[in-house]
C-alpha positions as a Markdown table, in Angstrom:
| # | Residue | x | y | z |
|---|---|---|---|---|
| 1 | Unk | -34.8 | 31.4 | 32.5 |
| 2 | Unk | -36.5 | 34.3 | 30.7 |
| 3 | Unk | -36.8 | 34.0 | 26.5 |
| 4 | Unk | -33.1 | 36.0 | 26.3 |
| 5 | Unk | -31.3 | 34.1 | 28.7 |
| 6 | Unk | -32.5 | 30.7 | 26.5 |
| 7 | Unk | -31.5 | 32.4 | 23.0 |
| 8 | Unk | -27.9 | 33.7 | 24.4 |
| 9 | Unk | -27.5 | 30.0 | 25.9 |
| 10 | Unk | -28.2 | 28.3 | 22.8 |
| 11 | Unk | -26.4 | 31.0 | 20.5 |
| 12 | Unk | -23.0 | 30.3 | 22.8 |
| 13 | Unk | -24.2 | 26.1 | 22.6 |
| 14 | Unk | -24.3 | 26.0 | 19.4 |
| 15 | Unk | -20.7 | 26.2 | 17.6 |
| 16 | Unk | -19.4 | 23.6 | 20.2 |
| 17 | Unk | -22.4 | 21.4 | 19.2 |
| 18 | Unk | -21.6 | 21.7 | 15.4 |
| 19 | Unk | -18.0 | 21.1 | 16.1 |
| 20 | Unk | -18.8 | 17.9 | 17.8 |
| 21 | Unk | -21.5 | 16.9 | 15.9 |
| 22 | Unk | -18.8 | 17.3 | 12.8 |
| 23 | Unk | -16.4 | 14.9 | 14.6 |
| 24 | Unk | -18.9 | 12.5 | 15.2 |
| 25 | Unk | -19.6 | 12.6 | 11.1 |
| 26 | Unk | -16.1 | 12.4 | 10.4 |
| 27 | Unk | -15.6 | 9.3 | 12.5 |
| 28 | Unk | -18.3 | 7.7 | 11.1 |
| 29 | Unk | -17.2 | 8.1 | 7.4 |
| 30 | Unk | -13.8 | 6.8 | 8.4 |
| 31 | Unk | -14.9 | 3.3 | 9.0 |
| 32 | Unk | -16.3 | 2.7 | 5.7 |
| 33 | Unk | -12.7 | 3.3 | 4.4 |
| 34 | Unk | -11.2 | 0.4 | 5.9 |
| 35 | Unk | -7.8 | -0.1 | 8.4 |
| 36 | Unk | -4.7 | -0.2 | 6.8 |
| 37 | Unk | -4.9 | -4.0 | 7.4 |
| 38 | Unk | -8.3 | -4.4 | 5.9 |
| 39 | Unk | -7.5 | -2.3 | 2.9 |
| 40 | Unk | -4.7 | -4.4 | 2.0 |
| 41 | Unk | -5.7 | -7.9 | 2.8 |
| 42 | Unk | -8.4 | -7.1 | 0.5 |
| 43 | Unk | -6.1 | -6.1 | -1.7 |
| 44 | Unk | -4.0 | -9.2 | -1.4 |
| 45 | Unk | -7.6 | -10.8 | -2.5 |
| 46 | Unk | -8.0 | -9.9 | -5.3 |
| 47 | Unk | -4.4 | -9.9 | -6.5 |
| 48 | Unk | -4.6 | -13.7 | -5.6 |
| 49 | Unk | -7.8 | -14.3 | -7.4 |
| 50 | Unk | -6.3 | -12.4 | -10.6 |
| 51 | Unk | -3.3 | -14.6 | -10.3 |
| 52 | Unk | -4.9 | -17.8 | -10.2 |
| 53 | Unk | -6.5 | -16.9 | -13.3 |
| 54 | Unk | -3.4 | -16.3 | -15.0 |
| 55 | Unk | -2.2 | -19.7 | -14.2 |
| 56 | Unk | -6.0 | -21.7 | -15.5 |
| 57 | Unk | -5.8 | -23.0 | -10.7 |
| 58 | Unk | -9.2 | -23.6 | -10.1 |
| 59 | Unk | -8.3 | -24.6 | -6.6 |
| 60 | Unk | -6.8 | -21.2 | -6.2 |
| 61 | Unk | -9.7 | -19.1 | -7.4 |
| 62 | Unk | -12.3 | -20.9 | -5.3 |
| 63 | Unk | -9.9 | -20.5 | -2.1 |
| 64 | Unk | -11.1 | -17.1 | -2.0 |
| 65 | Unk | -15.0 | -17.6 | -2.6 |
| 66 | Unk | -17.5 | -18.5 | 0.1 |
| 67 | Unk | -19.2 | -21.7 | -0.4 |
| 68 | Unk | -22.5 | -19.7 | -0.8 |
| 69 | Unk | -20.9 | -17.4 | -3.7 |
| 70 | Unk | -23.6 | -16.2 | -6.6 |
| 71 | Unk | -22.0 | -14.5 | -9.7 |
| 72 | Unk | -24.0 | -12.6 | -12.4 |
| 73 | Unk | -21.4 | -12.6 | -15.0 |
| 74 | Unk | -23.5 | -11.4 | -17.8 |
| 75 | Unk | -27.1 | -10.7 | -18.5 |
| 76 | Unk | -27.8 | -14.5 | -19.3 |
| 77 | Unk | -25.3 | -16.2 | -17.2 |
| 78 | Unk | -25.6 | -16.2 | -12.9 |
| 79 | Unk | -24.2 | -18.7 | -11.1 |
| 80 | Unk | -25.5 | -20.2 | -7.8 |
| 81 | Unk | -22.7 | -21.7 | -5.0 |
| 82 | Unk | -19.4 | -22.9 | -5.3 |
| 83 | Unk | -20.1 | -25.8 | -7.2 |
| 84 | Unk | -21.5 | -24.1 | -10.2 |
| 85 | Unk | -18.5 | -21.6 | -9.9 |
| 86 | Unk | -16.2 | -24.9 | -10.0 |
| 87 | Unk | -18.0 | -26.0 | -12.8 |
| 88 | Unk | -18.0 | -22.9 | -15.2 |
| 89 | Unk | -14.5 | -22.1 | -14.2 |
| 90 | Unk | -13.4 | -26.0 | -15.2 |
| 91 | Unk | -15.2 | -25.7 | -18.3 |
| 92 | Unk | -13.4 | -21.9 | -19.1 |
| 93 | Unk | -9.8 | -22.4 | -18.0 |
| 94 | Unk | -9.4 | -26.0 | -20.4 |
| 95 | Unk | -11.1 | -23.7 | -23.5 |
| 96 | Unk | -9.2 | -19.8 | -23.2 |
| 97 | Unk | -6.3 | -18.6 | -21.1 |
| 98 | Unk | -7.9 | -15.5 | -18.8 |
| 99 | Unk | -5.0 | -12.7 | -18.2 |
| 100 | Unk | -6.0 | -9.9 | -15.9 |
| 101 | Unk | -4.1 | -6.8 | -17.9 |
| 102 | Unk | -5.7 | -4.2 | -15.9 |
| 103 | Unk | -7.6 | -4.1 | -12.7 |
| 104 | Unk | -8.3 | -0.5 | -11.4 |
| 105 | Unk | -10.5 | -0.1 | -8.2 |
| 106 | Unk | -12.7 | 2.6 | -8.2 |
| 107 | Unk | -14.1 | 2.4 | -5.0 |
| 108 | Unk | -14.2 | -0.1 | -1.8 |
| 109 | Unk | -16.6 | 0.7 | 1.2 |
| 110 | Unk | -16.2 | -1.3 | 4.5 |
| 111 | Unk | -18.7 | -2.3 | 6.3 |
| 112 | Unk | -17.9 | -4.3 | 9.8 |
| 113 | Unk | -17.4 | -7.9 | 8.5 |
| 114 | Unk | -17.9 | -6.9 | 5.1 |
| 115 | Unk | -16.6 | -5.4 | 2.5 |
| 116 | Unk | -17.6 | -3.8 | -1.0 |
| 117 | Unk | -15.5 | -3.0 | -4.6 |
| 118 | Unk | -15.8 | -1.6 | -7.4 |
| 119 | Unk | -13.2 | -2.1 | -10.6 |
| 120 | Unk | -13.3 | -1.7 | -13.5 |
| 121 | Unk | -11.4 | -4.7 | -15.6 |
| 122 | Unk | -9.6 | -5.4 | -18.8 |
| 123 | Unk | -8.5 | -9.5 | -19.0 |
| 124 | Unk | -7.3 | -11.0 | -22.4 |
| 125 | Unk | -9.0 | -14.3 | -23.4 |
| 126 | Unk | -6.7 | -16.5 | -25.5 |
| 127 | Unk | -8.3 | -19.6 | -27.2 |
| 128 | Unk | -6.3 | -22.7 | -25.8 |
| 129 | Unk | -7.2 | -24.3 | -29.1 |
| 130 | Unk | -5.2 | -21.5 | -31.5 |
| 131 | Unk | -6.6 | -18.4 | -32.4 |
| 132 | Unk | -6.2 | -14.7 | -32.0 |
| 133 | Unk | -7.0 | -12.7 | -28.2 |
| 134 | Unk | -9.5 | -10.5 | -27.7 |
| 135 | Unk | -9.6 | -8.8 | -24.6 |
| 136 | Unk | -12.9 | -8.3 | -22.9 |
| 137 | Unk | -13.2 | -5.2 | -20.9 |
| 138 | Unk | -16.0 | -4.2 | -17.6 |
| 139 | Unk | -16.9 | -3.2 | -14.3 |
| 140 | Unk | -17.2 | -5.4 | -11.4 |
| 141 | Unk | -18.7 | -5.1 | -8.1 |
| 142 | Unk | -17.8 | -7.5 | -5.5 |
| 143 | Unk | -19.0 | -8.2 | -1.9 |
| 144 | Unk | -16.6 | -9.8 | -0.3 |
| 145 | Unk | -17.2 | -11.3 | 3.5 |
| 146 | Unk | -15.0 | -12.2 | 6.1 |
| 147 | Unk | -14.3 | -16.0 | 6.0 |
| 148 | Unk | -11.2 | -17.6 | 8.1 |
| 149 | Unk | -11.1 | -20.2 | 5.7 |
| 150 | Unk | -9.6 | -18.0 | 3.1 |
| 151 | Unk | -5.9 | -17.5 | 2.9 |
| 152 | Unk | -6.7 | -13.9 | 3.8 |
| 153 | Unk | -9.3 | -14.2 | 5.8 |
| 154 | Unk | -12.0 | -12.8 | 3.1 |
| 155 | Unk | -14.4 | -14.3 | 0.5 |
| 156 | Unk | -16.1 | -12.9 | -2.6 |
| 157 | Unk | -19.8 | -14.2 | -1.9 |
| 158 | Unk | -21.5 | -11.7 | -4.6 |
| 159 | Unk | -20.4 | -10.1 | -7.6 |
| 160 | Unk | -21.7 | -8.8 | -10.5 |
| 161 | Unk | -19.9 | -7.8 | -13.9 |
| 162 | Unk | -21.0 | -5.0 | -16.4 |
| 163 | Unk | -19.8 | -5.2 | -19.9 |
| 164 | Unk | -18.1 | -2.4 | -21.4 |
| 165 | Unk | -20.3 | -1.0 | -24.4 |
């Protein structure tokens, strides 16, 4: 094949290649959104989790976290396994009443057997003891893993919270 019979090959080649090659992008960005069914038994999640809170069940919140769960809930305050989550959320819930009052995700990226989110937060904190609210405000990012133990079937096993300024 002479030097103008390659060119005029790879000149005809080419849009079919970019149309394929575009396909193949698309597809791939499509599973990092999630099924319909992952989307919204991750959604169903966090819902839970924000409900439990409401209602001070321990038991409830930890349904949904792996036994292996670390949380960086502020700058001095990380927390290693279940047990220390049990343990800081005993110690909270008898102290203040937490009520999510706003909970918008920004973003969630899926990931085969794991998924990612990132919200940003309001809850109000009412002292158990008397007092006025306050209402602390932030942005998570949770990594949640799939875990049959959980009612549906995923676990938050990292997360990390950013104060609002």
């Amino acid at each position: 094949m002479n030097r103008r019979d390659l060119l005029t090959t790879a000149c005809r080649a080419a849009p079919c290649m970019l149309l394929t090659t575009a396909s193949q992008s698309t597809t791939s960005a499509q599973q990092y959104f999630g099924s319909p069914e992952q989307r919204e038994s991750l959604k169903q999640t966090g819902d839970a989790i924000r409900s439990a809170f409401g209602r001070g069940d321990v038991p409830g919140i930890l349904a949904y976290h792996h036994p292996e769960v670390i949380k960086a809930l502020s700058y001095q305050k990380y927390l290693n396994g279940i047990d220390a989550l049990r343990q800081e959320l005993q110690g909270t819930l008898e102290a203040v009443k937490l009520e999510f009052i706003e909970n918008q995700v920004e973003n969630t990226l899926f990931q085969g057997e794991t998924a990612v989110e990132e919200s940003l937060f309001a809850i109000k904190i009412t002292p158990k003891a008397g007092g006025a609210s306050s209402i602390f405000k932030g942005r998570s990012m949770v990594v949640y893993v799939r875990y049959p133990p959980s009612p549906t079937g995923w676990a938050s096993i990292r997360e990390i919270v950013q104060p609002a300024t």
